[in-house]
C-alpha positions in Angstrom: -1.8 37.8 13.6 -0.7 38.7 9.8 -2.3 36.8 7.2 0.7 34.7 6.8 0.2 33.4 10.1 -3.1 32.6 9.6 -2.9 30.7 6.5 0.1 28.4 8.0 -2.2 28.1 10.6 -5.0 27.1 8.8 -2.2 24.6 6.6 -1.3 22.8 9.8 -5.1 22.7 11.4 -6.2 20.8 7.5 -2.9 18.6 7.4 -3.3 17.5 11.4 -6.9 16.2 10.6 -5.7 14.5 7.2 -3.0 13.0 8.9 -5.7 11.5 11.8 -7.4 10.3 8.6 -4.7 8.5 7.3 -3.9 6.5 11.0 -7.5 6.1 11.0 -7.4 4.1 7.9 -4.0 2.6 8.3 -5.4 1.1 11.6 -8.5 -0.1 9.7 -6.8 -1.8 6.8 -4.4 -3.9 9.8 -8.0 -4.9 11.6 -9.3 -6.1 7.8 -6.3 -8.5 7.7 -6.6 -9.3 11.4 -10.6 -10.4 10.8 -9.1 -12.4 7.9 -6.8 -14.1 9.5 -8.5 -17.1 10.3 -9.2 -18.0 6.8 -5.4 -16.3 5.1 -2.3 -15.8 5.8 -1.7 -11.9 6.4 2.0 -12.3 4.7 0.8 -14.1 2.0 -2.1 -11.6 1.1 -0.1 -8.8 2.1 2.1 -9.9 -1.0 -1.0 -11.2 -3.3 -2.1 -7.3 -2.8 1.4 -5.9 -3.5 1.7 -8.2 -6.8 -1.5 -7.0 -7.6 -0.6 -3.8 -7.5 2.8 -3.9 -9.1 1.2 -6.2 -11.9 -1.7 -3.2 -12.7 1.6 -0.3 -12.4 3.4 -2.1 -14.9 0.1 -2.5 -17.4 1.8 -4.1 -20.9 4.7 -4.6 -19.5 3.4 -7.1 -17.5 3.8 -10.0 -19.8 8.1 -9.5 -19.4 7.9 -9.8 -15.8 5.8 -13.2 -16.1 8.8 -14.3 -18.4 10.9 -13.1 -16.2 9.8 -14.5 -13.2 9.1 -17.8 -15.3 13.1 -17.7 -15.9 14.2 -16.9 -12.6 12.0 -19.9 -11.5 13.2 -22.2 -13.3 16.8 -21.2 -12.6 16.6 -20.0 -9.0 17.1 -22.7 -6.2 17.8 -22.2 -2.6 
C-alpha cells in the first residue's frame, strides 16, 4: 500500500467516525426537543433558536431587520 493510499485511508477512517459524531448529536438535539415537548412547541422553538441565531449573525445590523420586520407587520395581512 503506497503512502497515498494510506493517508486516504486514514482521511476516510477520521471522517467516518466524525460523521457518526455528527448523527450522534443530530439525534441528541431531536430527543432535547422531544423531552421539551410537553412544556413547547418544537416548531415554535425550532424558530425562537433560528431567530436567535440569525439575530446574533447579523450583530448591528440587527436594529434594520426589527424595523423591517416592524414594517412588514404592520403592512402584511393574510
Amino acid at each position: 500500500m503506497s503512502n497515498h493510499e494510506k493517508e486516504l485511508k486514514a482521511f476516510i477512517e477520521k471522517l467516518k467516525r466524525i460523521e457518526g459524531e455528527v448523527q450522534l448529536l443530530s439525534e441528541e438535539k431531536k430527543d432535547l426537543f422531544t423531552e421539551y415537548k410537553e412544556y413547547f412547541d418544537p416548531k415554535v422553538l425550532r424558530e425562537a433558536v433560528r431567530s436567535v441565531k440569525a439575530r446574533i449573525r447579523l450583530g448591528d445590523s440587527v436594529m434594520q431587520l426589527d424595523d423591517i420586520i416592524d414594517q412588514l407587520e404592520k403592512r402584511y395581512t393574510i
